[in-house]
C-alpha positions in Angstrom: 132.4 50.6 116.4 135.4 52.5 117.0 134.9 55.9 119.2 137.1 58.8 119.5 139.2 60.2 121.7 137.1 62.6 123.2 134.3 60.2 123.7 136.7 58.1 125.4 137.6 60.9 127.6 133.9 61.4 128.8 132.7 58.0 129.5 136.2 57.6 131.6 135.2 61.3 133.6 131.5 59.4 134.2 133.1 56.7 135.6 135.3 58.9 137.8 132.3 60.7 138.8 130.0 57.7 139.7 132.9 56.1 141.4 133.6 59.2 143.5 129.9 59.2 144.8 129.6 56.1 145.4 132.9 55.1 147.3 132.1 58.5 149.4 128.7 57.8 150.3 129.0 53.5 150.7 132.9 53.1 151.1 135.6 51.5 148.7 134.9 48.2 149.0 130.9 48.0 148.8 131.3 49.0 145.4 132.2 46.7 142.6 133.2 47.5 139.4 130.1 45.2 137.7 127.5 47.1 139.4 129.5 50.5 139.0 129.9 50.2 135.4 125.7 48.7 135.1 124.6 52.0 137.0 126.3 53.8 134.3 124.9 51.7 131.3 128.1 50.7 130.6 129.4 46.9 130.5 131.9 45.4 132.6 134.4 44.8 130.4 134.4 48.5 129.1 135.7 49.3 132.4 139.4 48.3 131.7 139.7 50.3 128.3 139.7 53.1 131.3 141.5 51.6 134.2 144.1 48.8 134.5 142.1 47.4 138.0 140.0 48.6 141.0 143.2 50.2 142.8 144.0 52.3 139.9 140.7 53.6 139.9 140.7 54.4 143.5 143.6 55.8 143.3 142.5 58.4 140.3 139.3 59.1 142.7 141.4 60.4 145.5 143.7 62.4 142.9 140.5 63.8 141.2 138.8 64.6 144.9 142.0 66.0 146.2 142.3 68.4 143.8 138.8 69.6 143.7 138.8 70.3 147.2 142.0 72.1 147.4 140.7 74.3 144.8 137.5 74.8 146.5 140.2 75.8 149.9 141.8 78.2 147.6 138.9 79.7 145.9 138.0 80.5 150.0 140.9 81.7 151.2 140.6 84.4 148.5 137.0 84.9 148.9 137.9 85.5 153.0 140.5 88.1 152.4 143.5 89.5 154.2 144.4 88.0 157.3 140.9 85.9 157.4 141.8 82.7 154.7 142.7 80.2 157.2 139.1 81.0 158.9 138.2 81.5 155.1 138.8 77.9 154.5 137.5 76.5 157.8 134.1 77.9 158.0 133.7 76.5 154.1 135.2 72.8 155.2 132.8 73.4 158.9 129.8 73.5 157.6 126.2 72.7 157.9 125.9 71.3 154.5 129.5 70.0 153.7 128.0 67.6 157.1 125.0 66.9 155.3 126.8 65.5 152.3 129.3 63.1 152.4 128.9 61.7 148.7 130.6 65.4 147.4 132.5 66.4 150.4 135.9 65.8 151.9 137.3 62.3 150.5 139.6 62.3 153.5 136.7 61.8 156.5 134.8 59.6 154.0 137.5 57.1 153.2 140.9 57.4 155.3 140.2 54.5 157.4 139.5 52.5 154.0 142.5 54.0 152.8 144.9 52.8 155.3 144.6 49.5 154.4 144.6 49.8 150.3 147.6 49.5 148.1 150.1 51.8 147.4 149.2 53.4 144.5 145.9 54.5 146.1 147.4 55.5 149.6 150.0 57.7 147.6 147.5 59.2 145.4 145.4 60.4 148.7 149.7 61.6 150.4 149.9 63.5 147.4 146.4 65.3 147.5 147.4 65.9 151.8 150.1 66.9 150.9 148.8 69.7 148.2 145.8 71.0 151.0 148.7 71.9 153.4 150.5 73.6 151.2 147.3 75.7 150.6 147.0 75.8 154.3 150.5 77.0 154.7 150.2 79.7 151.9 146.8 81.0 154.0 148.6 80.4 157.1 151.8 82.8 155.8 149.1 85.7 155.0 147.3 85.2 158.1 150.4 85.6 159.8 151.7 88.8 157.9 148.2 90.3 158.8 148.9 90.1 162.5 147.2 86.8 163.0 148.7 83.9 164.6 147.1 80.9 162.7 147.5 77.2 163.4 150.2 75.1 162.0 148.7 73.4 158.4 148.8 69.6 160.1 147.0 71.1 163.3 144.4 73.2 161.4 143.8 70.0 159.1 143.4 67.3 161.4 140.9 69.6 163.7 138.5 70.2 160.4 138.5 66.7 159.5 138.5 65.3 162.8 135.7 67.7 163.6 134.3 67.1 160.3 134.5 62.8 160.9 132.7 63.1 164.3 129.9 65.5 163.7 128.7 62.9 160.8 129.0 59.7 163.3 126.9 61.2 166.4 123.2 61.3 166.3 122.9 64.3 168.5 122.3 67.3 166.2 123.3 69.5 168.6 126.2 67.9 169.5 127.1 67.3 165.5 126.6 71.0 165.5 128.7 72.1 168.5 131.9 70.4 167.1 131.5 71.5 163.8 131.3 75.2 165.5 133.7 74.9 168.3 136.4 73.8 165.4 135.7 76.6 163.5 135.4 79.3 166.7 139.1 77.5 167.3 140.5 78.1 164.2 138.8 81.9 163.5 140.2 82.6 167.1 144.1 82.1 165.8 143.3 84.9 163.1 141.4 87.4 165.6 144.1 89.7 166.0 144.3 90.3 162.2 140.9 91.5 162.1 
């Protein structure tokens, strides 16, 4: 049976989306592609009408995640206002829930340490999604500053979220998990205070 290209596209998007969960909440390489593809009802030979291998699938993960989150940092920024999007975009990526839920959150604290040791085509998949969140940064970080604030540079201001982020999911404390995630965010909100 012969399908068209629009199914095509969808079952490849469900495989995206699975994958994305999955590596996020168990890591890259507890995940195989037989047992991916079975949790989707799919076979595992359908997988590679979508993907060449494992890395290229990885590597369209981090691309896909990337971009969602930088749109969700843009879509803050904007929501925060003048002189506020760097705090905007902090108080979104330090909170409560975005802790709570690895398997949708940041792609960075869930699987840069995997990362570091894959191939290149995943590694410059995840460079070129960094890469597009500090330029965000450093468009929020431009208004800030034009408002009177004096906001952190982009690679300080990103390593502190997920830093802050990474830690406040490994402790067992709560109120320790909680006093990073704040403290991060107090830090960051402080560098826009004199725009407000």
């Amino acid at each position: 049976m012969r399908y068209d290209k629009q199914h095509k596209t969808a079952i490849r998007q469900r495989i995206l989306d699975m994958a994305s969960l999955r590596f996020r909440s168990e890591g890259i390489a507890a995940v195989g592609i037989a047992n991916l593809m079975a949790d989707l009802g799919l076979t595992h030979g359908g997988f590679y009408w979508h993907f060449k291998d494992k890395e290229d699938l990885v590597a369209q993960v981090c691309q896909q995640a990337m971009q969602q989150m930088a749109e969700q940092w843009q879509q803050q920024g904007q929501q925060a206002g003048p002189g506020q999007q760097c705090r905007g975009v902090a108080e979104h990526y330090l909170s409560i829930p975005h802790r709570d839920f690895p398997d949708t959150g940041c792609v960075a604290v869930a699987l840069a340490g995997e990362l570091s040791r894959r191939g290149s085509q995943a590694r410059q998949a995840f460079t070129s999604g960094l890469e597009q969140q500090l330029a965000i940064l450093a468009a929020a970080a431009q208004q800030d500053a034009a408002s009177g604030g004096s906001p952190l540079k982009p690679t300080v201001q990103l390593s502190l979220m997920v830093g802050a982020l990474l830690l406040s999911r490994a402790v067992n404390d709560p109120a320790l998990s909680a006093r990073l995630l704040e403290d991060a965010a107090a830090l960051i909100a402080s560098q826009t205070a004199a725009a407000c």
